[in-house]
C-alpha positions in Angstrom: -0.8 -10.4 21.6 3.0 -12.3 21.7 5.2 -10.2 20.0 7.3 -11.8 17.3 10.8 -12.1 18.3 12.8 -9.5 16.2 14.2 -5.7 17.2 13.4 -2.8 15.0 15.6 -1.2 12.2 17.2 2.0 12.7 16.0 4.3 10.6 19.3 4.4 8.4 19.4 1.3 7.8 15.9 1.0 6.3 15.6 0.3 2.2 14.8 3.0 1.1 11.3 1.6 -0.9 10.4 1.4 2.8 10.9 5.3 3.5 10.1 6.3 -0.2 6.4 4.0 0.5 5.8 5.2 3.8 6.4 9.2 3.2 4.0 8.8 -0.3 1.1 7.0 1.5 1.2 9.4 4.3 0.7 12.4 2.1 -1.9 10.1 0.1 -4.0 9.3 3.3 -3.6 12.9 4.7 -5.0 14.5 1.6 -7.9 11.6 1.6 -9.0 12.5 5.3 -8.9 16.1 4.3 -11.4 15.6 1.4 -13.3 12.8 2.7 -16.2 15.0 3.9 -16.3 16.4 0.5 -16.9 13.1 -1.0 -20.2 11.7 -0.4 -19.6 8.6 -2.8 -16.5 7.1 -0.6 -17.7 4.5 1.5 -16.0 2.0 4.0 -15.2 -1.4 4.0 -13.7 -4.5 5.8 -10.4 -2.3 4.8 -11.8 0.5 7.4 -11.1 0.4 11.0 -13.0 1.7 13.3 -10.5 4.5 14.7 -7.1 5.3 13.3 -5.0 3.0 14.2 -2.1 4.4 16.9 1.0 3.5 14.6 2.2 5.3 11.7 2.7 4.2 8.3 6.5 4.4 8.7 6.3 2.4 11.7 3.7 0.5 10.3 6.1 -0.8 7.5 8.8 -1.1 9.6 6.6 -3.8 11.8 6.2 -5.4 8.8 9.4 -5.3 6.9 11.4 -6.7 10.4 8.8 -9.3 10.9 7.7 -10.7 7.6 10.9 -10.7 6.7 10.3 -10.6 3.0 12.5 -9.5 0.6 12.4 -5.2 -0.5 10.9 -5.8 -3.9 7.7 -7.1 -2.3 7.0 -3.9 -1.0 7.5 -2.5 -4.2 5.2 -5.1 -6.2 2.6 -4.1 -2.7 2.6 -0.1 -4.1 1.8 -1.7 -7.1 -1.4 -3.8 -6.2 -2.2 -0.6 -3.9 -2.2 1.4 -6.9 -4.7 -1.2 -9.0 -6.7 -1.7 -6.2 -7.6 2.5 -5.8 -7.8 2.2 -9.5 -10.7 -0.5 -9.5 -12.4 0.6 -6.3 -12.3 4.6 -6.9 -14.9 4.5 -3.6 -12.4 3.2 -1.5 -9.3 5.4 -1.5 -6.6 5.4 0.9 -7.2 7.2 4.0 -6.0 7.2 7.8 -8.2 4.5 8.3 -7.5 2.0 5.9 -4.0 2.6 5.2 -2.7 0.1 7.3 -5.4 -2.7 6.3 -4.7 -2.2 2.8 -0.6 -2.3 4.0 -0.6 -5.7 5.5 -2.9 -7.0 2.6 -0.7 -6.0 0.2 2.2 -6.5 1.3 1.0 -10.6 2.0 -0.3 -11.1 -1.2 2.8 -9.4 -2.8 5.0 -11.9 -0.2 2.7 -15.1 -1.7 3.3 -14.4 -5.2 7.5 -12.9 -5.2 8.6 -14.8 -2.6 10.2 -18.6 -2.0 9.5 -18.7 1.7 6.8 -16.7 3.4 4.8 -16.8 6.6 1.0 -18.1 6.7 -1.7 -15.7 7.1 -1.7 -16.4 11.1 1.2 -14.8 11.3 1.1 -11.5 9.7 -2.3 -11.4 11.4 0.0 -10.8 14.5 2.2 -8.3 12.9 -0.9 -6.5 11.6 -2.1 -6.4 14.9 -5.8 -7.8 13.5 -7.1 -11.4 13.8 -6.6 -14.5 11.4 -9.8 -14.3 10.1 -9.5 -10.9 9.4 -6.3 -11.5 7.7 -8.1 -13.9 5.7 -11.2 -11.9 4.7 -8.6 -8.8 3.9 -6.7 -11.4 1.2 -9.7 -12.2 0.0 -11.1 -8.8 -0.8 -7.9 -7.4 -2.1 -7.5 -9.9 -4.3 -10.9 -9.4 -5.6 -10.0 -6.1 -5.4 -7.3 -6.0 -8.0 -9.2 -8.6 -9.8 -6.6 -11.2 -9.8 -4.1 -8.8 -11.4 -1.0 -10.4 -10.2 1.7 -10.6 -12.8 3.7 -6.8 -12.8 6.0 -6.5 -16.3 9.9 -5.1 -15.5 8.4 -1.9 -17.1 6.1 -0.9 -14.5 8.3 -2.7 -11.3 10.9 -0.5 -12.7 8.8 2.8 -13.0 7.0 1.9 -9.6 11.0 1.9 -8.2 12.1 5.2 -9.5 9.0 7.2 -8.1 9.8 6.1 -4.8 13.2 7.1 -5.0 12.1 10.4 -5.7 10.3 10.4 -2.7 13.6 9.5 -0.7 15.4 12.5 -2.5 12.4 14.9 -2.4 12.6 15.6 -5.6 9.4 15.1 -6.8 6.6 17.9 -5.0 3.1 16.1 -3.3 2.4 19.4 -1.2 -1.5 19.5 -2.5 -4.2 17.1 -2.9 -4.2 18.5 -6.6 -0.5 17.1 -7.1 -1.1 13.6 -5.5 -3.8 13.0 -7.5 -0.9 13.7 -11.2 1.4 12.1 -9.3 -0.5 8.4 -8.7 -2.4 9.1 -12.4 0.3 8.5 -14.0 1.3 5.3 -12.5 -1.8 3.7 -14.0 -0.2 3.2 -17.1 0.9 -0.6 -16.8 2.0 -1.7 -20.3 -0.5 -4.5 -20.3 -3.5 -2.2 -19.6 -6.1 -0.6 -22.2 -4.8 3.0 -23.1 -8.2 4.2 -22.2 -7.7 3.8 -19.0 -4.0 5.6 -18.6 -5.9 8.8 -17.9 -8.2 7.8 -15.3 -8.6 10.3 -12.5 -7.8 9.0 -9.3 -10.7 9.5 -6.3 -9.0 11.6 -3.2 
């Protein structure tokens, strides 16, 4: 696979939605692959690969975020679709082996809908390391998958913001399965939503 032409951040000079996103869905997809066996209703999808992939998350979204080149509130508006998506397929949480599907998905359709000026699916194909028609097939489902839920208010963009700075400052404690699960519940409250679903459990 070519490898687009670009070099790598340092690590310092990485927004910090970048290391806030990467250090929350680490802990997420640890705490998934932990209780997966306890979990009989998770199942896989076209999100799943086969093995983990070799690549962290941080790496991961530092691939993307130096290729794509799109702008740092597109990976904000991503967390947000990721949350919906978990939230309308409870089966299909985040986990070592669909972390990085669900990344590039996100991330794309976030790019589509915020951004001016974006690349075609071909090419974050080759930054995902995965084929054009599984890029395609990915948008697809995740779109389904959030069921078309695009629009994000400043309310919630602004609320998704300030809990990943908390993971930058480590202020905010994710060192059980038990507090992930608060943690992500509560950012399920999107203004436009019914209130019977703000207190929807999360499936780790």
């Amino acid at each position: 696979m070519a490898e687009p032409s670009a070099t790598l951040p340092h690590h310092d000079f990485l927004p910090k939605v970048i290391q806030g996103l990467s250090s929350l869905l680490h802990r997420v997809a640890e705490s998934n692959d932990i209780n997966r066996r306890f979990h009989q209703a998770q199942k896989t999808s076209i999100f799943h690969a086969l093995a983990k992939p070799n690549i962290s998350i941080q790496n991961y979204l530092e691939r993307i975020f130096t290729y794509a080149n799109c702008s740092p509130s597109c990976f904000v508006v991503a967390y947000v679709y990721l949350d919906r998506f978990i939230k309308n397929q409870p089966n299909l949480p985040i986990n070592s082996f669909s972390v990085h599907r669900m990344l590039i998905a996100s991330v794309l359709v976030s790019a589509k809908f915020m951004d001016d000026v974006f690349y075609n699916n071909a090419f974050y194909a080759r930054v995902g390391g995965i084929s054009t028609v599984e890029m395609n097939v990915l948008e697809i489902d995740f779109l389904f998958g959030i069921g078309f839920k695009l629009n994000v208010t400043v309310e919630t963009f602004n609320t998704y913001c300030h809990f990943l700075q908390t993971q930058v400052l480590g202020s905010t404690s994710l060192h059980s399965p038990v507090s992930i699960t608060k943690q992500l519940k509560l950012l399920h409250c999107f203004p436009e939503d019914d209130s019977s679903t703000h207190h929807k459990q999360l499936a780790v």
